[in-house]
C-alpha positions as CSV (number, residue, x, y, z in Angstrom):
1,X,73.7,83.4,95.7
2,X,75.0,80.3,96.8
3,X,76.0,77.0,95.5
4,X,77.0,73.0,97.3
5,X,80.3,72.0,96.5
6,X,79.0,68.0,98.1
7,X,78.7,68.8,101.6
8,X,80.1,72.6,101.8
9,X,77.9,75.3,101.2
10,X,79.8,78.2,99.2
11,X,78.3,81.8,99.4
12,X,79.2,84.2,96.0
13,X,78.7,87.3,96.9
14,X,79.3,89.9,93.4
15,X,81.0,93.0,93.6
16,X,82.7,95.6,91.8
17,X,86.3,93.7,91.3
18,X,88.3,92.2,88.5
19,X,89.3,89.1,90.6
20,X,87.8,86.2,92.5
21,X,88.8,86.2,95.7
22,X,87.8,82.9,98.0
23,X,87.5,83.1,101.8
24,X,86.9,80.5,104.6
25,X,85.6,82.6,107.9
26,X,85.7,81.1,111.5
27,X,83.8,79.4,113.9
28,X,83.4,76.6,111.8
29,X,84.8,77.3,108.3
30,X,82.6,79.1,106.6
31,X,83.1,79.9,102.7
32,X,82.7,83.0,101.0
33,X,83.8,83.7,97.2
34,X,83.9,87.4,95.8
35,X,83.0,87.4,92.1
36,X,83.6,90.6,89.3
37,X,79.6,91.5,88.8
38,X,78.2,89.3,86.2
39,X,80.7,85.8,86.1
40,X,79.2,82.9,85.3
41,X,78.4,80.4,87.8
42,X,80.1,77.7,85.7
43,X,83.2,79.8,85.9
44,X,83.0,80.1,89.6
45,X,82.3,76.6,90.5
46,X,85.3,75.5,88.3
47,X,87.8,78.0,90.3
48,X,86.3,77.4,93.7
49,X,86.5,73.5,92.7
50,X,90.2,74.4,92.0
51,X,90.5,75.0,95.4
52,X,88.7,72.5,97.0
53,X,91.9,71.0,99.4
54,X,92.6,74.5,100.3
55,X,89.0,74.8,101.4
56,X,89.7,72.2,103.6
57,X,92.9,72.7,104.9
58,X,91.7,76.0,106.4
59,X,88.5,74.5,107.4
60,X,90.2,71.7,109.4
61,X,92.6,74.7,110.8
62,X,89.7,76.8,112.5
63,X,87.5,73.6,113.3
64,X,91.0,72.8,116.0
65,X,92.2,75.9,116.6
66,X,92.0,76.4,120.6
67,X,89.2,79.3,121.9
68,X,88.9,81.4,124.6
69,X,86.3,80.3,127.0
70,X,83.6,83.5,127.4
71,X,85.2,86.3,129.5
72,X,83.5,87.2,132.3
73,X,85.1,90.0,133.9
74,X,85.7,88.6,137.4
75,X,88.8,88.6,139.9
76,X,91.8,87.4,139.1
77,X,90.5,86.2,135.4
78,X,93.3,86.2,132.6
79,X,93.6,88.6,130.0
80,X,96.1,89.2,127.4
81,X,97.8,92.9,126.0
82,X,100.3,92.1,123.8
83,X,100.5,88.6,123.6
84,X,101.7,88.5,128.1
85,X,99.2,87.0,130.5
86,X,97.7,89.2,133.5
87,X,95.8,88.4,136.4
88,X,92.3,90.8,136.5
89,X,92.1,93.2,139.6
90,X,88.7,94.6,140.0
91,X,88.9,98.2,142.2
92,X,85.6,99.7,143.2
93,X,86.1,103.9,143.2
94,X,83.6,106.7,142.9
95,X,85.6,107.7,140.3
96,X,86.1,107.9,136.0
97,X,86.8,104.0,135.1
98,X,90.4,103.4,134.6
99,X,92.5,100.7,133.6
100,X,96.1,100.2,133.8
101,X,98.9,97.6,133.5
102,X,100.4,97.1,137.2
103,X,102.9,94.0,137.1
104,X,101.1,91.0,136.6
105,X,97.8,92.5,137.1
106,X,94.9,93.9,134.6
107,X,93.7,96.9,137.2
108,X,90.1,97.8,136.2
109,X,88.8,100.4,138.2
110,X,85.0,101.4,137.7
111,X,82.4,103.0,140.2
112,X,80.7,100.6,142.3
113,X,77.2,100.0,140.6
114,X,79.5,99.2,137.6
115,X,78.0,95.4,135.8
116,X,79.6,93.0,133.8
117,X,78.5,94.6,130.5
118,X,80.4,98.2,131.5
119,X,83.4,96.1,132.6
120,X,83.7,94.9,129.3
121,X,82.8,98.4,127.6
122,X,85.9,100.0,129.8
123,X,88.3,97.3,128.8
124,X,86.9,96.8,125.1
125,X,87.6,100.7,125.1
126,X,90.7,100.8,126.5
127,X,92.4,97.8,124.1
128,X,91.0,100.5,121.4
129,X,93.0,103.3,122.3
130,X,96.6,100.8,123.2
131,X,96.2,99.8,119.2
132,X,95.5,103.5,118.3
133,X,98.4,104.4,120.1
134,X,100.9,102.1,118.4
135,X,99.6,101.6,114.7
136,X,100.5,105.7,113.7
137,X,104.0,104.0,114.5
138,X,103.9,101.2,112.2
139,X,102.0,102.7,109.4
140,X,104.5,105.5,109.0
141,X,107.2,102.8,109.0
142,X,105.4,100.6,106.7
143,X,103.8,103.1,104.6
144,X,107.9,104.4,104.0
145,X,109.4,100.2,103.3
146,X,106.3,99.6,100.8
147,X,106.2,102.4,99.1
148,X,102.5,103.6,99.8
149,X,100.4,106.3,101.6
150,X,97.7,105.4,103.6
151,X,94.6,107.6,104.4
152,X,92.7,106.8,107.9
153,X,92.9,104.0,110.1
154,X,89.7,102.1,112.0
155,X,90.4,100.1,114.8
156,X,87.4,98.1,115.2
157,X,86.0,94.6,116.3
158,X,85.8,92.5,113.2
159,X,84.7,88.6,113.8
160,X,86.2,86.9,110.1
161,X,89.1,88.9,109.9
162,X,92.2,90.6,111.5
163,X,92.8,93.5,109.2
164,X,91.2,94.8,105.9
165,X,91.8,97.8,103.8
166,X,90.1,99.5,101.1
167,X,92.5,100.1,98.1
168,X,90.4,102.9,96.7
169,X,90.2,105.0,99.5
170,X,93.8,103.7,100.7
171,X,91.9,103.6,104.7
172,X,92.8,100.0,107.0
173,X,90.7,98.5,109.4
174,X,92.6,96.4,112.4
175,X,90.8,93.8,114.7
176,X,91.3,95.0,118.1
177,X,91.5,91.4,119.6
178,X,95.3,92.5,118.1
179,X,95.5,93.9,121.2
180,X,95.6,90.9,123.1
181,X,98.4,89.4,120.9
182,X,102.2,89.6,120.6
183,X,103.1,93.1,118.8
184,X,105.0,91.2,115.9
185,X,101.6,89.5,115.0
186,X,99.9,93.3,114.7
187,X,102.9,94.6,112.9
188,X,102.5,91.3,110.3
189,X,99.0,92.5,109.6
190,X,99.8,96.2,109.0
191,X,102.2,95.2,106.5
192,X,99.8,93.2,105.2
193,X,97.0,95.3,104.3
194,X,99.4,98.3,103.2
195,X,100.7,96.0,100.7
196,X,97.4,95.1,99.4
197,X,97.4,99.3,98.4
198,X,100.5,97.8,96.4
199,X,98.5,94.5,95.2
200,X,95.0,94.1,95.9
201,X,95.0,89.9,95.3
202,X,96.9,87.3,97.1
203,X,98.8,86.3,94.8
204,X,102.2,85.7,93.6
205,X,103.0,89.5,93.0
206,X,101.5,90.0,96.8
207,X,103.6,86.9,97.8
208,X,106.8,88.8,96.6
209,X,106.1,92.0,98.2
210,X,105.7,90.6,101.2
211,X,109.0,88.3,101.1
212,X,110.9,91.0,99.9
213,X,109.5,93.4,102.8
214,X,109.1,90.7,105.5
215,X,110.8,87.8,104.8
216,X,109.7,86.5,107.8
217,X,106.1,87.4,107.5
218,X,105.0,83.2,107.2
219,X,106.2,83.2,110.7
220,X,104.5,85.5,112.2
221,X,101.1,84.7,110.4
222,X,101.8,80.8,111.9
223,X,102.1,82.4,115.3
224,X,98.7,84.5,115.2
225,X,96.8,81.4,113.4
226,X,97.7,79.2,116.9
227,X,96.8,81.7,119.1
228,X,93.2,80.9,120.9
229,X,90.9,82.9,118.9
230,X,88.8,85.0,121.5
231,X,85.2,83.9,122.1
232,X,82.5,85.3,119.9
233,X,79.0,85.1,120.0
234,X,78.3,84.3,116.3
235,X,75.9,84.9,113.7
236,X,76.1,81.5,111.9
């Protein structure tokens, strides 16, 4: 379902919640609301309405916010692993594909024949297992400030959002372009979605959970929103 708002198109989308819950998704500012099943439209145009600066505050953000040009996996290109520049080094080896941090240097190592789409399947791979290596860490820390327990943890590539959890099943989800940024902007996103098992809305109860736990949590979500967003290949 979907209804204009004059020249922005907002999608409502009905689920099983108690809440509305509005959205604006990248490239260019797309905007979502989540509805309890069976709200009246009327309602729902009046809140999102409500909102309407908001809207486009965050619209304008995402429509300047710098992005990565498309990686193609070639010699002496720049990546990023935890937020630090290195220089790509592309070794040919008859051998299982490696990767590891050397200095300023990215070394890739893949057999010979290996193309562009298996260097980005080795590396894609290999930012997975850095983030499942270091999130345990943090949940356990988290999970011990907030007063929650989680129950699994997905590590996954997500295009409209950096984290998600799913308060009935207590399980997170983290982008793994985190990766690629500074470590306090993964540890801001942990906290994050274990205190939505605390408070599933953003509001001002969430707001106060997260002062009280990381008072410097505003910070940290300022430094991940002017971070180049990595290139995508969209669906809309």
């Amino acid at each position: 379902m979907q209804f204009m708002l004059g020249d922005i198109t907002v999608d409502v989308i009905q689920k099983d919640i108690k809440n509305l819950h509005l959205s604006v998704h990248p490239p260019a500012g797309k905007v979502r609301i989540s509805t309890p099943m069976r709200m009246d439209l009327d309602t729902i145009r009046v809140f999102t309405i409500s909102k309407l600066a908001w809207i486009k505050s965050q619209q304008k953000k995402l429509r300047e916010q710098e992005r990565e040009t498309p990686r193609e996996y070639l010699e002496r290109e720049s990546h990023y692993v935890w937020g630090k520049r290195y220089l790509l080094k592309l070794v040919e080896k008859d051998a299982a594909p490696n990767v590891e941090l050397k200095h300023n240097k990215l070394v890739l190592q893949l057999r010979p024949a290996a193309n562009q789409a298996k260097r980005q399947e080795v590396l894609d791979a290999w930012y997975r297992e850095q983030l499942k290596e270091v999130v345990p860490h943090l949940i356990a820390k988290w999970e011990k400030i907030i007063g929650v327990k989680t129950g699994k943890f997905f590590v996954q590539k997500m295009k409209t959002k950096w984290g998600s959890c799913s308060p009935v099943k207590k399980n997170i989800r983290i982008n793994t372009d985190l990766a690629k940024k500074p470590l306090q902007c993964l540890e801001y996103i942990v906290a994050h979605e274990l205190t939505h098992l605390r408070e599933r809305s953003h509001n001002e109860h969430f707001t106060a959970l997260m002062d009280a736990h990381m008072p410097q949590w505003r910070q940290y979500r300022e430094m991940l929103n002017k971070l180049p967003l990595t290139y995508q290949q969209w669906d809309y």
